[in-house]
C-alpha positions in Angstrom: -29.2 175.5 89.6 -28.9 179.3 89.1 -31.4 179.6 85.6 -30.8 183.8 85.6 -26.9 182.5 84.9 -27.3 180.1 83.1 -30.1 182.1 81.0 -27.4 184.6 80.2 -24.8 182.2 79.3 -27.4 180.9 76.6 -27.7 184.2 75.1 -23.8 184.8 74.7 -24.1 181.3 73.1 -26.7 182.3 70.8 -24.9 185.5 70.0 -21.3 184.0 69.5 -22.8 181.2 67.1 -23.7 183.9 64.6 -27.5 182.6 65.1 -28.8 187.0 65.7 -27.3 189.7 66.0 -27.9 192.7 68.0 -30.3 192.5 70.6 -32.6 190.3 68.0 -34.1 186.8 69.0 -35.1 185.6 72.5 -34.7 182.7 74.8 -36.4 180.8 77.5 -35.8 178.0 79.9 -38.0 176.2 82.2 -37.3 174.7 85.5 -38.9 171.6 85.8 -39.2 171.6 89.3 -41.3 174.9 89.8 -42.5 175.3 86.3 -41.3 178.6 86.4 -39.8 180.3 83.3 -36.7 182.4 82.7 -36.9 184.6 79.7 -34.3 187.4 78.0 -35.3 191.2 78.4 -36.9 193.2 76.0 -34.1 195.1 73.6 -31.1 194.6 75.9 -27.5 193.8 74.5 -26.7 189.9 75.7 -23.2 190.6 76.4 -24.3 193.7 79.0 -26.9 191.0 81.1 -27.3 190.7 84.6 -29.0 187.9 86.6 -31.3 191.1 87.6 -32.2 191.4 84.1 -34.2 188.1 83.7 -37.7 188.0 84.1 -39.2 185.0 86.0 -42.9 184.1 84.8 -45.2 181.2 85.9 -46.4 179.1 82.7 -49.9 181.5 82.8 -47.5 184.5 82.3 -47.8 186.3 85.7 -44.8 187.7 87.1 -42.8 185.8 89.7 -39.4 187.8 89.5 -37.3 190.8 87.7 -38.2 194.1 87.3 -37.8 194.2 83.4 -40.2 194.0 80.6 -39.9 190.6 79.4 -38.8 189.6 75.6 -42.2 190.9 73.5 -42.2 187.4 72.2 -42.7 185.8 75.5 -46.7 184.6 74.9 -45.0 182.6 72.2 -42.1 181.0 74.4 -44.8 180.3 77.7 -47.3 179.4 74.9 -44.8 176.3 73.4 -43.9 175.5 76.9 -47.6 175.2 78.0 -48.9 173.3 74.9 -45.4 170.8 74.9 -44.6 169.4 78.4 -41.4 168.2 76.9 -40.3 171.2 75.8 -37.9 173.2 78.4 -36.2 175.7 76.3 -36.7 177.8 73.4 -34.6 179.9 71.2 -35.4 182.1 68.8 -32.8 183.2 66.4 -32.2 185.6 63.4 -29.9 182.8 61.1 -29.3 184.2 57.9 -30.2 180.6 55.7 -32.8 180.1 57.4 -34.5 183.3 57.2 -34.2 183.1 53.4 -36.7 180.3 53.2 -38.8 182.0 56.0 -38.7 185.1 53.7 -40.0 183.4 50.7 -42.7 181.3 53.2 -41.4 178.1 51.8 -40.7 175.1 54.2 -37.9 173.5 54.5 -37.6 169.5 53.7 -35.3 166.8 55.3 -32.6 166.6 52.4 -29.8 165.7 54.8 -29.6 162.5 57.3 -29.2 165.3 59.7 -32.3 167.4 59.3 -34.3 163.8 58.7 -32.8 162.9 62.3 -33.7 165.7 64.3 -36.0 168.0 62.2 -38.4 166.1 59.8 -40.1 168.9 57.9 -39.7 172.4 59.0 -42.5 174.4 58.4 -43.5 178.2 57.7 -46.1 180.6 60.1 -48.5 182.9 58.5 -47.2 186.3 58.7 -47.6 188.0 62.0 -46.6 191.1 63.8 -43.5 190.9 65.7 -44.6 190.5 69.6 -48.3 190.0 68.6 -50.9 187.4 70.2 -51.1 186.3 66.4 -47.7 185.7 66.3 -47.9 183.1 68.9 -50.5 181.6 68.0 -49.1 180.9 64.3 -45.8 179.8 66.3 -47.6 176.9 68.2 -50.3 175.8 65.6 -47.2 175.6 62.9 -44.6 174.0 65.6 -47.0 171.4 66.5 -44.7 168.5 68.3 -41.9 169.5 65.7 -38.5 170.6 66.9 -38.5 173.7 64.6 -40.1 176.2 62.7 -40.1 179.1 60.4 -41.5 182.5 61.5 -42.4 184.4 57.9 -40.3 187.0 57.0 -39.0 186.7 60.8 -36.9 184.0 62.0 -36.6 180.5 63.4 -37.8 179.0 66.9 -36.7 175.5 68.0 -37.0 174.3 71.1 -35.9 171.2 73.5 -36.0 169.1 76.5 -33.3 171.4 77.5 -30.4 174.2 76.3 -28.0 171.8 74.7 -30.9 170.2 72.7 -32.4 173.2 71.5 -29.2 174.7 70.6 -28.6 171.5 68.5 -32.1 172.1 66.3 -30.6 175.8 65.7 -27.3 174.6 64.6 -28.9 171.6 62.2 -31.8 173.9 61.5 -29.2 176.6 59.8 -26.8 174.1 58.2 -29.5 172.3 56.6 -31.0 175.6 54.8 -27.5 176.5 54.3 -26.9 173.3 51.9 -30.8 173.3 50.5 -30.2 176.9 49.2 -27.2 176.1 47.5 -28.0 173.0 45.8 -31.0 174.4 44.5 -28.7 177.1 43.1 -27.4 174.2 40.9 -30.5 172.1 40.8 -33.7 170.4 43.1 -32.7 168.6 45.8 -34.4 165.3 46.6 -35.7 165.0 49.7 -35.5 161.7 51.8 -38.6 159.9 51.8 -41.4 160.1 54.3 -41.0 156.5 56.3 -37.0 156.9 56.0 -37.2 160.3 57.9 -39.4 158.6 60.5 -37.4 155.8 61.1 -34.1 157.8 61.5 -36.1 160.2 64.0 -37.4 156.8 66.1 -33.5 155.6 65.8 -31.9 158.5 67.0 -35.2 159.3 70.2 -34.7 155.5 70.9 -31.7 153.5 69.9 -28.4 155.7 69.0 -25.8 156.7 71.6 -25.1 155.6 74.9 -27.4 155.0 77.4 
């Protein structure tokens, strides 16, 4: 499989869905069979990428490929990776609902089947610098073996056992703050109980689908 491609194709995705804008955010994906990962260049616009642009790292963050200095985020994406085995990509986005509730460091509860499905609770980091040690640290501790968290007054991270899954935590991740900011516009949403969520996130690992 050609990861630099299909590295690049993931960041048009990322771009196209309205998740960042500019050259914000950053992603990563990991090839199971080396254990090398792909990651986004520093500061570049995603629609001008080259396979030569993507920067190949080994899990300890030494240098296997690319001539580019990697996303400054990247102790935080080989960090996740590291500390979850089945984690094997990670985007970081800049979605605007989501960044409200990062903004005011308040998590976000499972108010929708959705979010209880996939997301459970999605938490807040302690404020960090952009690119800092600090910053990855906070990202790890506060992911945990969650799908997603909130990076105060930053952004979002969620990660998968691959692209598509990852992309779908972004996409449920932003709708679900979406619809929590505006029904507390009008009132306090109630969030689904503790044992429900956990069920529904057992279901849908388990026993929904076709296998």
């Amino acid at each position: 499989m050609n990861y630099k491609r299909f590295l690049i194709d993931a960041c048009l995705r990322m771009l196209n869905s309205g998740l960042t804008v500019e050259t914000w955010g950053n992603i990563s994906v990991r090839d199971p069979e080396t254990g090398y990962v792909y990651l986004t260049p520093s500061g570049m616009p995603y629609n001008t990428l080259v396979e030569d642009d993507i920067v190949v790292m080994d899990i300890d963050g030494n240098r296997i490929e690319g001539e580019r200095k990697p996303t400054i985020e990247h102790a935080m994406h080989l960090g996740i990776m590291k500390n979850r085995p089945d984690v094997n990509a990670v985007v970081h986005t800049h979605p605007v609902y989501s960044q409200i509730f990062a903004l005011l460091h308040e998590d976000i509860p499972p108010v929708i089947d959705e979010a209880a499905q996939i997301l459970g609770d999605v938490r807040v980091t302690e404020y960090a610098l952009p690119g800092s040690p600090e910053m990855a640290e906070n990202a790890i501790k506060t992911l945990g073996n969650d799908a997603a968290c909130l990076l105060a007054n930053h952004g979002a991270v969620a990660v998968g056992k691959d692209m598509d899954a990852a992309f779908r935590v972004c996409t449920i991740l932003e709708m679900t703050s979406q619809i929590y900011y505006m029904a507390r516009c009008i009132g306090e949403p109630k969030p689904i109980d503790a044992d429900k969520v956990a069920y529904m996130k057992d279901f849908v690992a388990n026993r929904y689908g076709q296998r």
